[in-house]
GUTORTI-487115 format. One record per atom (N, C-alpha, C, CB): x negated, y, z. Coordinates in steps of 0.02 Angstrom, whole numbers, padded with zeros to 5 digits, always signed. Atoms other than C-alpha are relative to their C-alpha. Glycine has a CB too. Layout:
<nodes>
XYZ ...
</nodes>
This chain:
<nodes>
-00020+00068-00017 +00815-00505+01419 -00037-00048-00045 +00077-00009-00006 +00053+00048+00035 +00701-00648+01353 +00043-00071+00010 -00086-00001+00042 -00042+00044+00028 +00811-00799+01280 -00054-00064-00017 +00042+00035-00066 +00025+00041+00032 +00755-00967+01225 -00025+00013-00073 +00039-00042+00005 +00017-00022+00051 +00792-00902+01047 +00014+00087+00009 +00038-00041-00055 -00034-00080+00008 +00777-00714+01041 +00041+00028-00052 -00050+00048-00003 -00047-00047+00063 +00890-00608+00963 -00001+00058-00004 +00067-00001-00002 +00025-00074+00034 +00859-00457+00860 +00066+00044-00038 -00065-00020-00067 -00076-00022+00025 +01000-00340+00827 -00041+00052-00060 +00066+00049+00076 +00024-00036+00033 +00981-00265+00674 +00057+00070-00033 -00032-00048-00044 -00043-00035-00001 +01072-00089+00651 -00006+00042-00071 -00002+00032+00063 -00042-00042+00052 +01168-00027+00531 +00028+00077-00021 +00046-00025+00006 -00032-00071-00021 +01296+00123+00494 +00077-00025-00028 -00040+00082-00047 -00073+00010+00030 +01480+00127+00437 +00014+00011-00076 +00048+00047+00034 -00014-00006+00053 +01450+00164+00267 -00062-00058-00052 +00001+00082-00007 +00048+00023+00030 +01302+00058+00234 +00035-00109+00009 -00085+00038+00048 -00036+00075-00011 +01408-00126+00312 +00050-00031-00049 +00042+00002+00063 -00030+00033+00044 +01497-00226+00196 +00070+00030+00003 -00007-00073+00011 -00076-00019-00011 +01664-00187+00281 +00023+00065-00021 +00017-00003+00070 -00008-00067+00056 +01657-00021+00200 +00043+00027-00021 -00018-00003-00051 -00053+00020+00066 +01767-00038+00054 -00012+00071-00043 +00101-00015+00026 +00024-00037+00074 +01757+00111-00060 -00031+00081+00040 +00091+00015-00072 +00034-00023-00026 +01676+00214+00077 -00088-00011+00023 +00037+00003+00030 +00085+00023+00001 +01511+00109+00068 -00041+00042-00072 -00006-00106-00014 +00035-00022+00052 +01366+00200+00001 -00021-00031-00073 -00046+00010+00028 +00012+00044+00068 +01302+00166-00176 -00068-00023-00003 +00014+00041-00068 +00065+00009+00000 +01125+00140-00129 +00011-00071+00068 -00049+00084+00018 +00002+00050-00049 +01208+00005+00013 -00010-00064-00019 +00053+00001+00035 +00021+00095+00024 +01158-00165-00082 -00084+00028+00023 +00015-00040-00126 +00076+00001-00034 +00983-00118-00007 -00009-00030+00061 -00027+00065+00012 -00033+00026-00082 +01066-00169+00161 +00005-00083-00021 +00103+00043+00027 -00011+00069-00007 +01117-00329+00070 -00069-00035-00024 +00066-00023-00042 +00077+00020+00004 +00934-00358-00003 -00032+00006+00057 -00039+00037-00046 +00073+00005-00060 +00831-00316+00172 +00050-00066+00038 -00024+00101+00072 -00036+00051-00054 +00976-00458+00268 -00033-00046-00030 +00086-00013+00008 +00015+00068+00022 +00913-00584+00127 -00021-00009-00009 +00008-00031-00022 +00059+00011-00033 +00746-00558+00155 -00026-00003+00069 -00028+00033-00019 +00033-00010-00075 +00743-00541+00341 +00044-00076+00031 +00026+00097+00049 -00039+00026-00063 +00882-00663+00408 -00033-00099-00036 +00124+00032+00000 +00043+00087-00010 +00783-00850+00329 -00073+00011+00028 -00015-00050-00088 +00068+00005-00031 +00624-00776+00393 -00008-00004+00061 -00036+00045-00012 -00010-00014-00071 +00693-00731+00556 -00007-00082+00030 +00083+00042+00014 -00007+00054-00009 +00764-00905+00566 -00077-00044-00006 +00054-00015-00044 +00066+00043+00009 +00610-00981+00513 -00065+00015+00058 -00030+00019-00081 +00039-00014-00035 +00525-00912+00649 +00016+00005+00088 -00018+00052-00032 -00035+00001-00062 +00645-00958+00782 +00040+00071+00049 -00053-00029+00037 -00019-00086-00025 +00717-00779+00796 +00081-00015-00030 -00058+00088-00055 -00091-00005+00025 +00921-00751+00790 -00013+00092-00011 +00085-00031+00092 -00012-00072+00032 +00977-00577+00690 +00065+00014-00010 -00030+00010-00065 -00060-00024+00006 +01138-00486+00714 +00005+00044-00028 +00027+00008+00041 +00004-00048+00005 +01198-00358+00630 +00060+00049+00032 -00014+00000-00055 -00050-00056-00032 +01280-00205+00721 +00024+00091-00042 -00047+00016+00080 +00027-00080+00026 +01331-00034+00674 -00008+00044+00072 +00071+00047-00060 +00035-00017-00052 +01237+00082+00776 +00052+00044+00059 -00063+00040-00031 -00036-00047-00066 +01377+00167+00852 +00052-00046+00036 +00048+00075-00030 -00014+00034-00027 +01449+00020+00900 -00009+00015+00093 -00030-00046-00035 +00010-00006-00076 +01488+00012+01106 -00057-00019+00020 +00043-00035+00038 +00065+00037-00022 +01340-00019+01210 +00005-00078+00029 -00033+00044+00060 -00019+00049-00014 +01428-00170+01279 -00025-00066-00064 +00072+00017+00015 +00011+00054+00050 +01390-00263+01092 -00062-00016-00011 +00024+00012-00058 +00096+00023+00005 +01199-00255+01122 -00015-00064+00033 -00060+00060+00048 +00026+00020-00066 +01214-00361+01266 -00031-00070-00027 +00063-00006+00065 +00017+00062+00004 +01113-00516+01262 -00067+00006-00075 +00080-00050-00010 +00066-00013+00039 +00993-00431+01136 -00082+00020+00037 +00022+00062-00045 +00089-00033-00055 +00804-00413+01176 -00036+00051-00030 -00075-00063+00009 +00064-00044+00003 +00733-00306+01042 +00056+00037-00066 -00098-00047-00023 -00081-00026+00060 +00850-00190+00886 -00062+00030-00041 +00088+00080+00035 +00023-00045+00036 +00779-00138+00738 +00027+00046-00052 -00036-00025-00019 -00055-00045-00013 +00845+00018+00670 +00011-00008-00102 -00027+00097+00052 -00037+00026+00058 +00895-00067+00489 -00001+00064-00046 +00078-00029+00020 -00038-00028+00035 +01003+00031+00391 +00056+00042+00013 +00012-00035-00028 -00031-00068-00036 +01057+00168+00500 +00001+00073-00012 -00023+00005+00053 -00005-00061+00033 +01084+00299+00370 +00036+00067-00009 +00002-00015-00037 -00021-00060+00012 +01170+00407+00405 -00029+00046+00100 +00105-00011-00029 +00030-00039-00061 +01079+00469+00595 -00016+00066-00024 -00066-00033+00033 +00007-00069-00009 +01036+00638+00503 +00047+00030+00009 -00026+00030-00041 -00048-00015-00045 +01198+00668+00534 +00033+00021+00067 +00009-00022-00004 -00013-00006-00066 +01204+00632+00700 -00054+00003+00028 +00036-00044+00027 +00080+00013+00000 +01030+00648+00763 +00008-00014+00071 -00062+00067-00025 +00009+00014-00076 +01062+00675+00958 +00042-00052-00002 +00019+00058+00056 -00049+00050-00027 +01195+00549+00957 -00050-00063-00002 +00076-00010-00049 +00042+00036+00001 +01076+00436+00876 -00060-00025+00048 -00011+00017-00040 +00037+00003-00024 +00936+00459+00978 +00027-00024+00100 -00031+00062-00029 -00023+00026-00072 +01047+00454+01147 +00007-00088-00010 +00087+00041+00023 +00003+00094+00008 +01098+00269+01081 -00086-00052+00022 +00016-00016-00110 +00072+00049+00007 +00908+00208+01062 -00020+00013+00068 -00069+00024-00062 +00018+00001-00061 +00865+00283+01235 +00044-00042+00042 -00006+00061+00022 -00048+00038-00064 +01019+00212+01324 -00026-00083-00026 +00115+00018-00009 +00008+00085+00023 +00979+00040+01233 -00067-00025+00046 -00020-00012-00102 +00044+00013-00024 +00797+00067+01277 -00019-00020+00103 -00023+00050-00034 -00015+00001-00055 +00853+00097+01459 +00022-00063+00040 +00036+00040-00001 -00040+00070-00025 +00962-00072+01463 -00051-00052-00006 +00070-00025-00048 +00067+00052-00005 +00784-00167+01439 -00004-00019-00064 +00003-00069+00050 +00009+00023+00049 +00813-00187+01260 -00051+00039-00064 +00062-00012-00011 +00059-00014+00051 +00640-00161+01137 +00045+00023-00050 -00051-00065-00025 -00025-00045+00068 +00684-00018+01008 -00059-00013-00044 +00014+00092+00012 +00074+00020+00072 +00565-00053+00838 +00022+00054-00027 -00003-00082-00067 +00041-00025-00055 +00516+00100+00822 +00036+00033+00045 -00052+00040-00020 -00017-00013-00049 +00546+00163+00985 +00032+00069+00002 -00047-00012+00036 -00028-00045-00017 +00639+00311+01051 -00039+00073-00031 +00007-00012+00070 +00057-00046+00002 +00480+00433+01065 -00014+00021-00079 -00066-00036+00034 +00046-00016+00078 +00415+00392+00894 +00058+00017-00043 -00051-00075-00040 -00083-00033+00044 +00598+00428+00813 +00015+00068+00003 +00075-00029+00034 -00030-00078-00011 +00624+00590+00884 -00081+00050-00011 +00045+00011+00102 +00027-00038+00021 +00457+00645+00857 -00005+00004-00088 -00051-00006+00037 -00026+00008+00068 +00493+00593+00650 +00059+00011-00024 -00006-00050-00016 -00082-00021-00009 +00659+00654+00675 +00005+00069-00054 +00023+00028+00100 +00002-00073+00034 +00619+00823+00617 -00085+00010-00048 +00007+00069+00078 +00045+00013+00061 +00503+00855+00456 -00059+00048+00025 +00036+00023-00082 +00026-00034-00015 +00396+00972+00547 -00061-00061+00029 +00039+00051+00034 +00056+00029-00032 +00293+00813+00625 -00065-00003-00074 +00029-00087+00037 +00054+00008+00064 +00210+00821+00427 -00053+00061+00019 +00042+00014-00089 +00060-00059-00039 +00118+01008+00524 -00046-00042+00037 +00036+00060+00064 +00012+00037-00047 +00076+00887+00657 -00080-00043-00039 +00075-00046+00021 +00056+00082+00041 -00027+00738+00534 -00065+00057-00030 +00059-00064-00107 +00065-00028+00043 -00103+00883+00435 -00046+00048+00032 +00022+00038-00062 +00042-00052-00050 -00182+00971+00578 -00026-00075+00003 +00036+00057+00079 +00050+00064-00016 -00257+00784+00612 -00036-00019-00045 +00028-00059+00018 +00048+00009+00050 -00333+00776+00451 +00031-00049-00061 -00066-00032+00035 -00051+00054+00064 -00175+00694+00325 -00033+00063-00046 +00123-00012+00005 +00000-00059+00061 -00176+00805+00151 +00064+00004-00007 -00038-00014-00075 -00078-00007+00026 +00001+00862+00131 +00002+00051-00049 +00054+00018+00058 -00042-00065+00044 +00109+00960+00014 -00014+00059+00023 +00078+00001+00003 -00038-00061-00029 +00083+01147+00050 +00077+00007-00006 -00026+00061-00031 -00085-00031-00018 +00259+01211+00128 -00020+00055+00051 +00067-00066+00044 -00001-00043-00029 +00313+01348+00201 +00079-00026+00044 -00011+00065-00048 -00037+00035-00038 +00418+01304+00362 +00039+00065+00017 -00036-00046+00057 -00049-00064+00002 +00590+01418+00378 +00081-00020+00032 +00007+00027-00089 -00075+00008-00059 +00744+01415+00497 +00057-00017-00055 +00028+00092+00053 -00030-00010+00084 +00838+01450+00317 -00029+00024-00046 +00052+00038-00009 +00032-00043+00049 +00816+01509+00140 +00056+00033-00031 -00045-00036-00052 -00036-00019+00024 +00886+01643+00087 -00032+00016-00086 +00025+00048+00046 +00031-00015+00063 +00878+01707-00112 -00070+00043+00001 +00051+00038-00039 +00083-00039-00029 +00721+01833-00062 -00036-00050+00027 +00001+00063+00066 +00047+00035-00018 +00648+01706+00023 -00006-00053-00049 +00009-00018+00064 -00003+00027+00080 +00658+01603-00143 -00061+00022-00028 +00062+00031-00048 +00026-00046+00040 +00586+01745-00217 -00084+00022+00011 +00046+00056+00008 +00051-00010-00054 +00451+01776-00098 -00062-00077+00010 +00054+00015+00078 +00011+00040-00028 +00418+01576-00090 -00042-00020-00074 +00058-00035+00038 +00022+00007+00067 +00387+01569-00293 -00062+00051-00008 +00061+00015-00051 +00070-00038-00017 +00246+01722-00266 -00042-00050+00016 +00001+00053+00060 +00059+00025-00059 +00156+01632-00127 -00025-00067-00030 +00034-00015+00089 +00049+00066+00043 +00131+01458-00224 -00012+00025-00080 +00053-00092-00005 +00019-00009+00079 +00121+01542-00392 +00024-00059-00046 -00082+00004-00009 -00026+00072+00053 +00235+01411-00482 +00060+00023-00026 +00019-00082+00042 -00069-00014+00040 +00397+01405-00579 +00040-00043+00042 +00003-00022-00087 -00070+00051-00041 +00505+01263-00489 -00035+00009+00091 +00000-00124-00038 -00005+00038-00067 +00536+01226-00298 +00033-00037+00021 +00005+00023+00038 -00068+00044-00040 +00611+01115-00192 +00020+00013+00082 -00019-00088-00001 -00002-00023-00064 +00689+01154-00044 +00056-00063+00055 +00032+00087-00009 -00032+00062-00041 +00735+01009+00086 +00004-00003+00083 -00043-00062-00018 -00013-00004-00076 +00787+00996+00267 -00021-00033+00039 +00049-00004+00018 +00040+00009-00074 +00698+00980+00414 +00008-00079+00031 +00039+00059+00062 -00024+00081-00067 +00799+00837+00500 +00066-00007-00077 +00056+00030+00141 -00051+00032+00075 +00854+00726+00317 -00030-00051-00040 +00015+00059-00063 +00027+00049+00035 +00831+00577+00223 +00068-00005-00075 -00010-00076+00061 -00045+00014+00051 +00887+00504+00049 -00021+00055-00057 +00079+00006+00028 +00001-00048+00053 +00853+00680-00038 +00073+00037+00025 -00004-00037-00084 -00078-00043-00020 +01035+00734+00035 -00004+00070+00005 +00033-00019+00075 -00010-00082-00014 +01057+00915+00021 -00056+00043-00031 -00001+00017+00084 +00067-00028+00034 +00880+00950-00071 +00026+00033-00063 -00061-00062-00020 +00020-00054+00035 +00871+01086-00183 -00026+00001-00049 -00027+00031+00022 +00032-00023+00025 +00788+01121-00337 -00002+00063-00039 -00010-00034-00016 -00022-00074+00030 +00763+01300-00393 -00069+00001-00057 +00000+00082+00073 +00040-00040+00050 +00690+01381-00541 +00000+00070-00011 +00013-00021-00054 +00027-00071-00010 +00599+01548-00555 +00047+00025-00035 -00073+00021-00023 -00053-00023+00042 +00708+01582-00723 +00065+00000+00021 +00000-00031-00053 -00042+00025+00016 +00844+01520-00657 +00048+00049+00085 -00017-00091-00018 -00012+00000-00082 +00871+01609-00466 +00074+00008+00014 -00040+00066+00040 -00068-00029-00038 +01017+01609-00346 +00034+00052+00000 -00004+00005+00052 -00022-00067-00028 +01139+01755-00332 -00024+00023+00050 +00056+00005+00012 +00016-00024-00074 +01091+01863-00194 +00026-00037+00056 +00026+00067+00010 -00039+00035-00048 +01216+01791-00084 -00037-00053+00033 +00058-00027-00030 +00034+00070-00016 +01129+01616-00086 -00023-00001+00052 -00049-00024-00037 +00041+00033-00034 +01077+01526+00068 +00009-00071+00012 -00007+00029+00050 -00015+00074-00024 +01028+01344+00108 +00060-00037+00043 -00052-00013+00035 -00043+00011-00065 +01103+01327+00256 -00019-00049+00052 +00065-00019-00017 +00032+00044-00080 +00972+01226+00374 -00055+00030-00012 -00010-00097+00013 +00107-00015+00006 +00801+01248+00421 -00019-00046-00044 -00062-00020+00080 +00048+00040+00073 +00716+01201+00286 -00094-00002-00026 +00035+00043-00071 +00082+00000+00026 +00526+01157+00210 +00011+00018-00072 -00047-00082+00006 -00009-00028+00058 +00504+01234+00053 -00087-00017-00045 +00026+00088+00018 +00054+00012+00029 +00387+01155-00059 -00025+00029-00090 +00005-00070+00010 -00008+00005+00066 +00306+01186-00250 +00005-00080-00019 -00059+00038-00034 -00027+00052+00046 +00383+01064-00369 -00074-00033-00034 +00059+00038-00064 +00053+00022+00056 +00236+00937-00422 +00006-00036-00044 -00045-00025+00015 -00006+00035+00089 +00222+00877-00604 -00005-00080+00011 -00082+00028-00063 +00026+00074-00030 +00162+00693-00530 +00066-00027+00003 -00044-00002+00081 -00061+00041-00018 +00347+00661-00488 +00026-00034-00058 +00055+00042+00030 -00039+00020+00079 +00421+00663-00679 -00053-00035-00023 +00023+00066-00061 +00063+00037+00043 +00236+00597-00730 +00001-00059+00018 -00075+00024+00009 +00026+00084-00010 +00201+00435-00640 +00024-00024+00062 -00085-00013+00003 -00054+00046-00050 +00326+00433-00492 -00042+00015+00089 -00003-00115-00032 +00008-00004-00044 +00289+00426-00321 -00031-00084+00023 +00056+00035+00021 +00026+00065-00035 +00192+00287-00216 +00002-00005+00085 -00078-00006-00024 -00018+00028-00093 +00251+00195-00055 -00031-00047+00028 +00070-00029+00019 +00034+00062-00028 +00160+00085+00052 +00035-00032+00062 -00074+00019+00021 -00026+00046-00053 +00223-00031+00176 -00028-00028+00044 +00024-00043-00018 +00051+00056-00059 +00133-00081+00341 +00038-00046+00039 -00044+00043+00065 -00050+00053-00064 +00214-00219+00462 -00050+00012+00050 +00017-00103-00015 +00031+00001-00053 +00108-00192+00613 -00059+00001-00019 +00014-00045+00039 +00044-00022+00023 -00022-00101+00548 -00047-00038-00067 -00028+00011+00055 +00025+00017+00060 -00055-00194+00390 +00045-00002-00057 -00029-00058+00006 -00038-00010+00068 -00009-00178+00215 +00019-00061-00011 -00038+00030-00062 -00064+00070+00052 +00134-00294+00128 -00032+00016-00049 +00104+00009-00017 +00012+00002+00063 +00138-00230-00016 +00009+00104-00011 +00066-00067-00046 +00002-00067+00035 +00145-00049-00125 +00057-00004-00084 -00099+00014-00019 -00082+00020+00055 +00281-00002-00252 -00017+00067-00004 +00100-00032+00031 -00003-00065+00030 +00296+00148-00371 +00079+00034-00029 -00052-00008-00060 -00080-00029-00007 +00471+00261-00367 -00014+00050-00063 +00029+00046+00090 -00023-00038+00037 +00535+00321-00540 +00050+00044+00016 +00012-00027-00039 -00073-00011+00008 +00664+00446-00558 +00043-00015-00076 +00007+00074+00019 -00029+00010+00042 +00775+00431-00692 -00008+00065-00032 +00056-00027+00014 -00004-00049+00056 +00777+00539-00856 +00045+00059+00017 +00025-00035-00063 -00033-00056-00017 +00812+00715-00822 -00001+00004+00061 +00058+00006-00021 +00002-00023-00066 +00797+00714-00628 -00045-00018+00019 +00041-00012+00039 +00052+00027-00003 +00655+00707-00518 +00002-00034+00066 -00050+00042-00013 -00032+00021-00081 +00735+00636-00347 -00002-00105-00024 +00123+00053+00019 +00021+00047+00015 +00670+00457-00355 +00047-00054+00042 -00070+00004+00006 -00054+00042-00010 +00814+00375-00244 +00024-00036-00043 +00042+00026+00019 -00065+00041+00060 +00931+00228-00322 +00059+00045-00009 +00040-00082+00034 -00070-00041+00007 +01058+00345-00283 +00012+00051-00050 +00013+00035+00058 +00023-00043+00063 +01007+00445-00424 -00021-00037-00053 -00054+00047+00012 +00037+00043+00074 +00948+00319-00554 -00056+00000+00020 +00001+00032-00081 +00067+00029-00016 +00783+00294-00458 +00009-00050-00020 -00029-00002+00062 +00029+00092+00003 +00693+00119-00510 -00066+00011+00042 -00025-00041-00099 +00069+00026-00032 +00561+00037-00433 -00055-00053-00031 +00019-00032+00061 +00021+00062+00032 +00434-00073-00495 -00075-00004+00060 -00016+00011-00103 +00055+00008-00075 +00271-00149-00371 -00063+00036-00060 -00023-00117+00045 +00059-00003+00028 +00115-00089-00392 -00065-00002+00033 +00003+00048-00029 +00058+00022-00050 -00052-00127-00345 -00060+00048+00006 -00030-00070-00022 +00040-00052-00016 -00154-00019-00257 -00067+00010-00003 +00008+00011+00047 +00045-00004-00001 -00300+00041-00277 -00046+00001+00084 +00003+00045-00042 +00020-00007-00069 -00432+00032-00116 -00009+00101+00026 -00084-00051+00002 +00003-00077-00012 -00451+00246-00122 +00081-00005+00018 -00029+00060-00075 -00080+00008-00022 -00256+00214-00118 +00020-00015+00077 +00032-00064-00042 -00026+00037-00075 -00227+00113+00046 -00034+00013+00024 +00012-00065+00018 +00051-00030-00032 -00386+00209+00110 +00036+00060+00032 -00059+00016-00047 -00062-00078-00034 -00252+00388+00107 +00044-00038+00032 +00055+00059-00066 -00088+00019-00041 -00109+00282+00166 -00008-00018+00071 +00047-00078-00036 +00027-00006-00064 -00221+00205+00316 -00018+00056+00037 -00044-00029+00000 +00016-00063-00041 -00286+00375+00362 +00054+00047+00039 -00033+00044-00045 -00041-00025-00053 -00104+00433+00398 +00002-00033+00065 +00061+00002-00021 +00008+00037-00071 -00081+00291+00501 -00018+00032+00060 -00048-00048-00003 +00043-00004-00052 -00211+00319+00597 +00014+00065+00028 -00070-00012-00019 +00001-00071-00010 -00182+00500+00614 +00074+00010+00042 -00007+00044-00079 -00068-00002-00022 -00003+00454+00684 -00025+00012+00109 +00051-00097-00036 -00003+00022-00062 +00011+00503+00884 +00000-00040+00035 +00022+00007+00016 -00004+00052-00024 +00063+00354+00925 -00034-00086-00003 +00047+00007-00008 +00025+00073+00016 +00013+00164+00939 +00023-00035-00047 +00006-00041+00046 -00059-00017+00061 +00049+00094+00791 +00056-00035-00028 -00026+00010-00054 -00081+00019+00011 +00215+00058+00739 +00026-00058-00016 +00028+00034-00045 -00015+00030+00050 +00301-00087+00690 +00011-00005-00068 +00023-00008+00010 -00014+00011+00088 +00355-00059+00512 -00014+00089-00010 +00108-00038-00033 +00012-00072+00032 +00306+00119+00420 -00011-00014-00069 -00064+00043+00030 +00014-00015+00075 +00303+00180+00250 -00011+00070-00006 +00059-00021-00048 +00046-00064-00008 +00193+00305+00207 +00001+00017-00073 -00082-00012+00033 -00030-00038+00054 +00270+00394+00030 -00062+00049-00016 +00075+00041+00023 +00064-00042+00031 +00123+00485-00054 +00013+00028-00098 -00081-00068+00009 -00015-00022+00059 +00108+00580-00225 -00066+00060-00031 +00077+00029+00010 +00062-00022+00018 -00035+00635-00306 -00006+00099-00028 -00019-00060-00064 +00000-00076+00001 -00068+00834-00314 -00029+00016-00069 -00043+00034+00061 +00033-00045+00053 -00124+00955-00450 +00036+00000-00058 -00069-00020-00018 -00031+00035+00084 -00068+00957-00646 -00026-00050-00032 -00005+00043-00058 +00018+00062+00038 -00178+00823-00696 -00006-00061+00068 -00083+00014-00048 +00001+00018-00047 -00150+00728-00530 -00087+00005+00049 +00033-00059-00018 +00063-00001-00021 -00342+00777-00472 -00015+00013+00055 -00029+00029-00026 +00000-00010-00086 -00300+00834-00306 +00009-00067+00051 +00069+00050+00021 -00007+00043-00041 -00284+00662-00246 +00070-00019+00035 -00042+00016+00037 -00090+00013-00045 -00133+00591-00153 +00008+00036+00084 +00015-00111+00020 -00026-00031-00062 -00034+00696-00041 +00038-00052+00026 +00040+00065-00008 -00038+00037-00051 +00072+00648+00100 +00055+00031-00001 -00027-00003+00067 -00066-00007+00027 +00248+00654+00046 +00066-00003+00096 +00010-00089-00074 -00029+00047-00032 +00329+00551+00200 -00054-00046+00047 +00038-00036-00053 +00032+00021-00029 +00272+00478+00346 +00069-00064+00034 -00042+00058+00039 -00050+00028-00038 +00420+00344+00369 +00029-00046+00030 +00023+00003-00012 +00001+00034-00070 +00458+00284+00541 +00055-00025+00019 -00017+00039+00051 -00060+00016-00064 +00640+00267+00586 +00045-00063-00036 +00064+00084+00020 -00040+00047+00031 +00748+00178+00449 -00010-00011-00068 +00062+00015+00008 -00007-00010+00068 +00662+00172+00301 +00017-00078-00028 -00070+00037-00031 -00039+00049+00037 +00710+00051+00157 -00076-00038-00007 +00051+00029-00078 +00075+00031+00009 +00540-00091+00154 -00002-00010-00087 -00012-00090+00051 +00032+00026+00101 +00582-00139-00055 -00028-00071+00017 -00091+00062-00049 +00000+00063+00030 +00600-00321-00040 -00009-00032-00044 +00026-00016+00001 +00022+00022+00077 +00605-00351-00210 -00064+00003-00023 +00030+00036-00049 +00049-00027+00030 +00448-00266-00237 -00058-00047+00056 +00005+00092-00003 +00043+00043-00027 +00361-00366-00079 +00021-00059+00038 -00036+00033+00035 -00030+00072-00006 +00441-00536-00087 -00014-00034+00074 -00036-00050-00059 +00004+00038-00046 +00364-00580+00067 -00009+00060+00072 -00061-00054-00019 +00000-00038-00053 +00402-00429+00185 +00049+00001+00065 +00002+00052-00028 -00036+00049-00056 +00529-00533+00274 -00027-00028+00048 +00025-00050-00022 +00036+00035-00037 +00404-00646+00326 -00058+00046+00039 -00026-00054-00043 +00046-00027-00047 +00282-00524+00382 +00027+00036+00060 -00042+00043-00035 -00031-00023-00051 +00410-00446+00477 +00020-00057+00067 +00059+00032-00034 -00015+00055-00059 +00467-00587+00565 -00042-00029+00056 +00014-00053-00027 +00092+00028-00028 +00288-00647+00602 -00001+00069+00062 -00095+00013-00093 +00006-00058-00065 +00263-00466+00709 +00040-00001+00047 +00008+00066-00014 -00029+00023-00053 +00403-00500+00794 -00002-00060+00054 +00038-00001-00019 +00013+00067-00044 +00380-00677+00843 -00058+00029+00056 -00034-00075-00055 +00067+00029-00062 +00215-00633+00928 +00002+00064+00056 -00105-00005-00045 -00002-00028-00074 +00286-00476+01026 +00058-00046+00034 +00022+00090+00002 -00062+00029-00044 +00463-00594+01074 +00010-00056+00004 +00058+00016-00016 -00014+00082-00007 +00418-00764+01069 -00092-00021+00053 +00010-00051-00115 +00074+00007-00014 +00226-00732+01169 +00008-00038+00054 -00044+00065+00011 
</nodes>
């Protein structure tokens, strides 16, 4: 539906909305930083912004033209439910950012096989229905390392990730309990953090570097992650464009492309951590003006 002023629903979850109360996540003031960068830019660009939670009836879309999928954190949860929502929405004529297709093929961590058959550099992993303790055992052989991490297929946040040590193994008993990717643990994480880039419609905002906090190496806020910006080098936003490009699809409204430099002295260059498409967090703080670039992409697909 195409409005005088369009309106952009922007979706949520039940733990990430204000109304919360001591069931809102602890990483949910990220929700209240992307509203108060997005909702004067919106305005400023003649765009109206609601916010919904995504499981809201389909009846509360109505009169929307385009949804972007916010702060809808908890869909690994629900993944088909999720994905039925964005198709039925997409169905009622209303523009999904990103769309249905490109969600469910980023849905599951296996599309990182996908990039690196196109020519990304990723993490070696070894891709596994489950892990049991032997396959631990078996997984510490094959990369020749002391730590792993072991993380699930269809998951965001770090939720449910793993870290094992050779010294340290599971009882026999042990298993994950999802299909899981099973990576070696790289030194780059505790050394100098991780690096995210931010495109709005195929161009870079800005770039930001993810600490973890002392003693862990899971670079979330939800863990004592910080953030601070940082400015990229051109070999930098050279790997981060090449996923891009390497993505199936046309390219996306908003992505962040999570990278982390390989080897023990980082010499392997930056791998490809994250390719992320559906709800990731942009780091406002870190690119003051990723409101406005967002808004701007929108205006010129819903105001043309």
């Amino acid at each position: 539906m195409t409005t005088s002023t369009p309106l952009i629903g922007f979706l949520a979850c039940e733990t990430t909305l204000p109304g919360a109360g001591d069931r809102r996540r602890g990483d949910a003031y990220e929700h209240d930083l992307t509203l108060a960068a997005l909702e004067p830019a919106f305005a400023a660009e003649g765009l109206g912004l609601k916010v919904l939670d995504w499981e809201a009836p389909l009846a509360d879309f109505d009169r929307l033209d385009a949804v972007l999928l916010g702060t809808a954190w908890n869909y690994q949860d629900k993944p088909n439910a999720f994905l039925a929502k964005l198709e039925a929405l997409e169905r009622s004529g209303i523009a999904v950012h990103n769309p249905p297709a490109m969600v469910r093929w980023n849905l599951t961590k296996t599309y990182l096989r996908e990039l690196g058959a196109a020519g990304a550099t990723t993490i070696p992993t070894l891709w596994l229905d489950d892990v049991t303790a032997e396959d631990a055992r078996e997984a510490f052989g094959h990369f020749g390392c002391d730590r792993l991490v072991v993380k699930r297929q269809i998951g965001a946040g770090a939720l449910g990730q793993v870290l094992l040590r050779a010294h340290e193994m599971p009882g026999p008993d042990w298993r994950f309990g999802h299909a899981a990717m099973v990576q070696p643990f790289l030194p780059a994480i505790e050394r100098e953090g991780e690096l995210g880039f931010v495109f709005i419609a195929g161009e870079l905002s800005h770039a930001l570097r993810k600490r973890a906090a002392k003693g862990d190496y899971r670079i979330q806020s939800l863990y004592g992650g910080v953030e601070s910006r940082h400015e990229p080098a051109d070999d930098e936003i050279e790997a981060a464009r090449a996923v891009l490009s390497a993505l199936p699809f046309d390219t996306p409204l908003y992505a962040r492309i999570d990278m982390l430099r390989g080897g023990e002295g980082g010499d392997d260059g930056l791998l490809l951590m994250e390719a992320e498409l559906i709800e990731p967090y942009l780091y406002p703080e870190q690119g003051e003006r990723v409101g406005e670039h967002l808004a701007r992409a929108i205006a010129r697909l819903h105001l043309a």
